[in-house]
N, C-alpha and C positions, 0 to 999 in steps of 0.2 A: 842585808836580810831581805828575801821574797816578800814579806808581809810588808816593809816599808818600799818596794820597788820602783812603786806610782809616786810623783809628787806629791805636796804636803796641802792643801788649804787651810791654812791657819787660822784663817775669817771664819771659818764655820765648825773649829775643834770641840769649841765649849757649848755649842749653839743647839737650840730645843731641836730634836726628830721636826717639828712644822718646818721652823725654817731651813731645815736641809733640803726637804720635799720641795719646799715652794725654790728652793734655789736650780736643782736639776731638773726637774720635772721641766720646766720653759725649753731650760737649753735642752734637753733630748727633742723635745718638739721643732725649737730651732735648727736642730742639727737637721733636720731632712726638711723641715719646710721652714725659711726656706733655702737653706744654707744649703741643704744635699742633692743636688741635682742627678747624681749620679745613682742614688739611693731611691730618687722618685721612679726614677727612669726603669730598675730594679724591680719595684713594687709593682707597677704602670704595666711590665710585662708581663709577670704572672694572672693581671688578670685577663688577659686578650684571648688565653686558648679554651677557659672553662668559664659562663658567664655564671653561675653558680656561686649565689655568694657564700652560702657555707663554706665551696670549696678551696673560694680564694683566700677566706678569712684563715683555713686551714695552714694554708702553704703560708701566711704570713705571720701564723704563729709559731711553726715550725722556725720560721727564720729569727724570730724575737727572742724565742727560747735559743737557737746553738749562738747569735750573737751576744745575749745575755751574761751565757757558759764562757765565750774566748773572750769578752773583756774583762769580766770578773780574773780570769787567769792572768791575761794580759797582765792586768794593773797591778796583780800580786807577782806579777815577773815568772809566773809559771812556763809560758809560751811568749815567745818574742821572734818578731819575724819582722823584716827594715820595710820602711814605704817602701820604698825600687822593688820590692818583691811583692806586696799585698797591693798597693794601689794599683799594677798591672791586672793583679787577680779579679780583682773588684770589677774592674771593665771588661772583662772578659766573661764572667759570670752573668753578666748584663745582657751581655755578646751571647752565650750560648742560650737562656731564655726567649731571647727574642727570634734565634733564626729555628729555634725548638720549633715559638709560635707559628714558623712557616711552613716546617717540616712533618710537622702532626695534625691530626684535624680534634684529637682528643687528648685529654689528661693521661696519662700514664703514669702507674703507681711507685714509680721511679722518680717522678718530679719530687716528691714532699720531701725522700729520702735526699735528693739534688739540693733543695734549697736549704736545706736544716745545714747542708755540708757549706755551702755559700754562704748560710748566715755565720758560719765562724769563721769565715776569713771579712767578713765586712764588718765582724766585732770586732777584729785586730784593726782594721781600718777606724773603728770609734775611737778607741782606745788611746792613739797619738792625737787626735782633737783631747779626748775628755783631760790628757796629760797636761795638756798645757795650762788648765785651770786646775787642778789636783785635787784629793780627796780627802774628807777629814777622816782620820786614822780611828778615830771611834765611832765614825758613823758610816765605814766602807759598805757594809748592805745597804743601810737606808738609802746611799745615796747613789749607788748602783743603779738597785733597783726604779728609785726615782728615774733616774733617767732615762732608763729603757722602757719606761711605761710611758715616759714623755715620748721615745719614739714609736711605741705602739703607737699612743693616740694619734703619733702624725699619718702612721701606714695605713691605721682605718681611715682617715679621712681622704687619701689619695685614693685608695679602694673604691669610698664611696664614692667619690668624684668621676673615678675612671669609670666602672660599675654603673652607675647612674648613668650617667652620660653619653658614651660608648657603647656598653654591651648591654644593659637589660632590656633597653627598651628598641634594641634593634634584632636582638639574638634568634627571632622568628624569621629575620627576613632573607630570601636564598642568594641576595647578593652581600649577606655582614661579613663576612671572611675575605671575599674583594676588595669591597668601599671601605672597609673599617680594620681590622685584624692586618692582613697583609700589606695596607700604606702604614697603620702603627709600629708594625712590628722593624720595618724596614727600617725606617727612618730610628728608631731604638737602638736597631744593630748599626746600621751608619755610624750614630753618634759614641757606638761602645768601642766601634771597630779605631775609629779617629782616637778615642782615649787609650787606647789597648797600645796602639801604635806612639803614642805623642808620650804615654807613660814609661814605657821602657828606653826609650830614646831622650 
């Protein structure tokens, strides 16, 4: 049956809506800080080409929401696609944001539409992590959503960090796109281009 697809957690069948939350909620926040490197590195680039934080917070809700969409599917066995095929994509997605950040000097209203599409191939990448601990079969929303809110809370905080640190307080200056944006971005793609290649291999 699609609805039983996902593994089972039995530890938390009978268990109150709190302690479902208080169980995902950690791990979606672990899963990218600081388990996901791949996922920071993701996040990390979307904000280097717009220092605007409304407009990075945008592109990373867009992603929270289509990831949201393809694990909920995933888990119910809706959409099913094998690592060998998504964990290439995932780095390549990385890969294309970062050399975007080289190739553009502004946002284009194409990105949001790009990363809503990315964030449902990097749900399908949650979704064999979130498998291996399983879901309890009467609390599949609750604890969905738990966990994708655990991974918001992580992407605004890498947001903030990058944002803060990197872009707002330099985004006046006529050399932030040399010193800062184009060594970030490089070294991004480097690291997605090494994964793109070592994953299909």
């Amino acid at each position: 049956m699609a609805a039983l697809a996902h593994t089972v957690n039995y530890d938390l069948e009978q268990a109150p809506a709190g302690d479902v939350v208080s169980f995902y909620l950690p791990m979606g926040i672990e899963h990218i800080i600081p388990n996901g490197f791949d996922h920071i590195l993701f996040v990390a680039g979307l904000c280097l080409l717009n220092a605007r934080l409304k407009t990075i917070l945008w592109q990373a809700t867009a992603f929270t929401t289509a990831h949201t969409i393809s694990l909920a599917l995933s888990m119910k066995g809706v959409v099913s696609l094998p690592a060998g095929i998504v964990e290439p994509l995932i780095a390549l997605s990385i890969l294309f944001v970062a050399v975007e950040n080289l190739l553009l000097r502004e946002l284009k209203p194409w990105r949001i539409g790009l990363v809503f599409l990315f964030g449902l191939i990097h749900g399908l990448g949650f979704a064999s992590s979130l498998n291996e601990i399983g879901l309890p079969r009467n609390r599949f929303l609750t604890s969905i959503l738990s966990f994708n809110l655990g991974v918001e809370i992580a992407q605004v905080l890498v947001i903030l960090l990058v944002s803060g640190l990197l872009m707002y307080p330099f985004k006046q200056k006529s050399w932030h796109r040399r010193r800062i944006v184009y060594p970030a971005s490089i070294f991004i793609a480097c690291i997605a281009a090494y994964w793109t290649v070592e994953r299909i291999f």
